[in-house]
N, C-alpha and C positions, 0 to 999 in steps of 0.2 A: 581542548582541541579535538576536531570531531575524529572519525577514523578514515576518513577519504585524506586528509591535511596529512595524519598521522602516516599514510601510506606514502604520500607523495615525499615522504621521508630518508625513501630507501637510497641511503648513503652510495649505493655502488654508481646513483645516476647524480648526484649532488654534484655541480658544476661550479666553483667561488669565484667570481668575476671580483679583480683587484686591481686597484689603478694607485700607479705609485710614479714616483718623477725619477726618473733614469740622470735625470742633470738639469740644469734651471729651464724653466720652456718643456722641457719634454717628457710628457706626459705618456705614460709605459702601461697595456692592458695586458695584465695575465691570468690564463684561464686555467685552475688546477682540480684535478678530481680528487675525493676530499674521500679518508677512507672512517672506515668505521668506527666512532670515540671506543676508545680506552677505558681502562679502570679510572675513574677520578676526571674523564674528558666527555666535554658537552658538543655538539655540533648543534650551533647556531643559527638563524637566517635574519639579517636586516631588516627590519619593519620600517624604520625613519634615524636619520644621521641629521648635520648640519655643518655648515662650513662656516671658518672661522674666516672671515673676509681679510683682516689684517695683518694677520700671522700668514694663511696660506699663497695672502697676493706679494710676498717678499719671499716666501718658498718658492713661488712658481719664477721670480725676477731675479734667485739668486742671489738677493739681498739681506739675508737672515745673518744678523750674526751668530745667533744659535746654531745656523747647521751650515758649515763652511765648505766649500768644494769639494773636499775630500771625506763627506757625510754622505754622499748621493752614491747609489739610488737611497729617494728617501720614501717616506708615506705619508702623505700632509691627511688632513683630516683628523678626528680624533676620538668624539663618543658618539655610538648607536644604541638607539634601540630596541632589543633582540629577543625572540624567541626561540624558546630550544625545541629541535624539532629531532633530534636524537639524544640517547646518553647512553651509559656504561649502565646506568642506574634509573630504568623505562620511568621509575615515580617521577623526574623531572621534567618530563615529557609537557608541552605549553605553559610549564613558568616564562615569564617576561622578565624582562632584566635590563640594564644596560653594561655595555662591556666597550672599550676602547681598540676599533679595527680599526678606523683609517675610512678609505671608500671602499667598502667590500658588503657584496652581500652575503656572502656564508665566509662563517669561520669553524675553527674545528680548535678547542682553547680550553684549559684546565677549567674545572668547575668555581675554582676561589679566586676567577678573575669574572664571573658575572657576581652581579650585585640584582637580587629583586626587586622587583620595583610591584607594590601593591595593586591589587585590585581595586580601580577607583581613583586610581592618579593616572593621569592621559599620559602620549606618549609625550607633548610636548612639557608638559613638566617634571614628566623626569630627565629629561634634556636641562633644561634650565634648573634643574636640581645640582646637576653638574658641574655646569658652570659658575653657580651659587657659593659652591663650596671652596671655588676659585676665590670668588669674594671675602667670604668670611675668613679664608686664611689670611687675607688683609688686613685686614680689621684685628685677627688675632694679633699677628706681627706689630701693627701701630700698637696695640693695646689699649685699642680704644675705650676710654672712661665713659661714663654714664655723665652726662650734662657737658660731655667734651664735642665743640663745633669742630667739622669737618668739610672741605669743599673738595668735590670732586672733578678731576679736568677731564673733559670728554665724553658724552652723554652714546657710542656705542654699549654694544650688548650688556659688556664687563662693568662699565661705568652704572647703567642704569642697577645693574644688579649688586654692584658695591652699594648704590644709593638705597637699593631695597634694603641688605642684608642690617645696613648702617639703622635705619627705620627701627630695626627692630633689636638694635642693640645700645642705641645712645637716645637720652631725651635731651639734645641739644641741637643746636640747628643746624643743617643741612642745604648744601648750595652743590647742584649741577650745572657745569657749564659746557656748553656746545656749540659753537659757532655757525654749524648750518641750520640753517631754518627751518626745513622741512625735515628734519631729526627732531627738530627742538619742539615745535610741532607735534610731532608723533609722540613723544615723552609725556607734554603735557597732559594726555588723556589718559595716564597710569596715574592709578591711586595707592600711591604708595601709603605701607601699614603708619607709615609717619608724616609731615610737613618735611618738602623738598621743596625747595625755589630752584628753580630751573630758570639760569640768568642766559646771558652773552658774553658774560668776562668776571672775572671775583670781585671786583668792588675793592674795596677802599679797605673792608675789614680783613684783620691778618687771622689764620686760622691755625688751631693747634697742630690738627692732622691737613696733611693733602693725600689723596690718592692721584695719582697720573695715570689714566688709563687712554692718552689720546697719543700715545704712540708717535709721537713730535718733538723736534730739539725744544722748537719756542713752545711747547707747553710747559715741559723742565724747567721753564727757565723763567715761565710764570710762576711753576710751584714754587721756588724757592724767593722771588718775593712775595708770595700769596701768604705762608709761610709765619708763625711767631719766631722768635729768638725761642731756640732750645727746641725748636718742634720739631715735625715728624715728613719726610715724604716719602710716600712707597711708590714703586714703579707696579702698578697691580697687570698692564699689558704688556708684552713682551716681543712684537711683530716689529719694531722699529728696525732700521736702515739707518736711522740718522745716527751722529754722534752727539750726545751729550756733554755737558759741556756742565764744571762748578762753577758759577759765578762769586763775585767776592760777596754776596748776601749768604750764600752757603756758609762761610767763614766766618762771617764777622758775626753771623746771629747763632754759631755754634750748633748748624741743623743735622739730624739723625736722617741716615738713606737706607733704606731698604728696598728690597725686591723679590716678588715671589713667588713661586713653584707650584705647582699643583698640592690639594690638599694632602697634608702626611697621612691623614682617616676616613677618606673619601664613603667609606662603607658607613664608619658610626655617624657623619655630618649625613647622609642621603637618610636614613633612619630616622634621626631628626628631623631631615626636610621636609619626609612624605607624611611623617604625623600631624603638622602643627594644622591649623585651622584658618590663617588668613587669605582672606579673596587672591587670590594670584590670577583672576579671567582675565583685567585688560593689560597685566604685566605679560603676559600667554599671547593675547592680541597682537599686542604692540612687538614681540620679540619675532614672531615668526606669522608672516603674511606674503611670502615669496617660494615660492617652491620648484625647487629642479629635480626633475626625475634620471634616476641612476641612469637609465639605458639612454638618456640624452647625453652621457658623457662621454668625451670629452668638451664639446662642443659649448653646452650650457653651463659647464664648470668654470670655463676661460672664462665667457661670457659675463659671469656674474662674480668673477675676483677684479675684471680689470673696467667692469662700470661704476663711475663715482657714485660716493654717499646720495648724493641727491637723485641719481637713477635708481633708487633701491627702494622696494617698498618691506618695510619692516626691519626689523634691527640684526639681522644673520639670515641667510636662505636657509629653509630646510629641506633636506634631502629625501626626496619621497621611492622607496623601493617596491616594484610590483611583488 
């Protein structure tokens, strides 16, 4: 970082613009001056975020089961980012990293809540590192075997990235399915590190694992006949509204349900992500081709949670900060 950046640093002028929902619909900007890190404390600045369309279009509707009435005010949003542009400790001064704010562009946050992100990995992949590591806790949970077939329901961000993570942990077949066209479309031009058939519905054949990441009753309710006797379904997204519902195939074929959290080692899984060597350009492409700029919000935030799948160009917006 040069020394004019480094200047523009001077915490006593640091302003952290925060947008947080006061109650479903109402979207709350707070503006806090931000004092000088601590022993052990980094002061931050946003370079690039993302919005999770599914998860935060049921925050904004009040519809989360996750965060019930008496949650608000909340902070939807999730991972940025970030460069340190102060510390307790000047050697840290223009590390990059990503760290979990919300929509904010300066934070002031203990040092062993940024995670480094190498020189040489954009910012857009270590976004999708992230979310990755969402995936492969999936995958761990199923316990997915090597030459074990898997279909995944619903080809958004988490889906496409379960089908990546899956790529490089099973040599058995792999089926994403998607219903909209022009999603289904955009997937197809990702070369995934494995063979993925990108269908319209699972077919006829029953699969060991299911992953559900389309956030729907009637997806659930495909996985468990999609499904073998004795198999496996995880809920890998978590933005749903609807209620789910066991069908008697759930019962009669004795199937395992799971559901899952963010990664338990998010630090050692991104370690791993940023080293490995496979093409990730048109998975990058295809994830993020939509962009909303922080100071357009609140306006382009609404905008782009409550326009359908098919008004959307690319698989998440990302959030671009001046």
């Amino acid at each position: 970082m040069d020394e004019e950046t480094t200047q523009a640093a001077d915490v006593s002028t640091v302003r952290a613009v925060e947008w947080t929902l006061d109650a479903p619909g109402q979207l709350h900007r707070t503006i806090t001056t931000l004092p000088s890190p601590g022993v052990g404390e980094i002061l931050v600045r946003t370079i690039v975020g993302a919005v999770s369309p599914g998860t935060e279009r049921t925050l904004i509707q009040g519809l989360s089961p996750a965060v019930p009435a008496d949650s608000y005010p909340y902070q939807p949003g999730y991972l940025n980012v970030v460069d340190i542009i102060d510390a307790g400790d000047r050697t840290l001064i223009g590390e990059r990293g990503v760290a979990v704010l919300g929509h904010r562009d300066f934070a002031l946050i203990p040092y062993h809540r940024f995670i480094r992100v190498p020189a040489g990995v954009s910012n857009d992949l270590a976004m999708l590192g992230v979310l990755s590591a969402d995936a492969r806790n999936a995958i761990d949970l199923a316990a997915v075997e090597t030459g074990e077939d898997c279909l995944i329901l619903g080809g958004g961000l988490l889906g496409v990235l379960t089908a990546w993570e899956l790529g490089l942990t099973t040599q058995g077949s792999i089926r994403l399915v998607e219903t909209n066209e022009s999603r289904r479309e955009m997937i197809q031009e990702i070369q995934f590190p494995a063979a993925v058939e990108i269908a319209t519905d699972p077919g006829r054949y029953r699969f060991q694992t299911v992953f559900d990441c389309a956030n729907t009753a009637a997806a659930f309710a495909t996985a468990q006949t999609a499904v073998r006797p004795k198999g496996s379904i995880v809920l890998v997204a978590d933005g749903s509204q609807e209620a789910y519902v066991l069908t008697s195939d759930f019962f009669s074929k004795g199937l395992y349900l799971g559901k899952t959290d963010s990664h338990p080692d998010l630090r050692t899984f991104l370690n791993e992500f940023f080293s490995r060597d496979d093409d990730t350009s048109t998975l990058v492409e295809a994830a993020f081709q939509e962009d909303l700029r922080f100071e357009d919000f609140p306006q382009a935030y609404l905008k782009a949670l409550l326009t359908p799948v098919a008004g959307h160009r690319g698989l998440a917006p990302r959030v671009v900060y001046s």
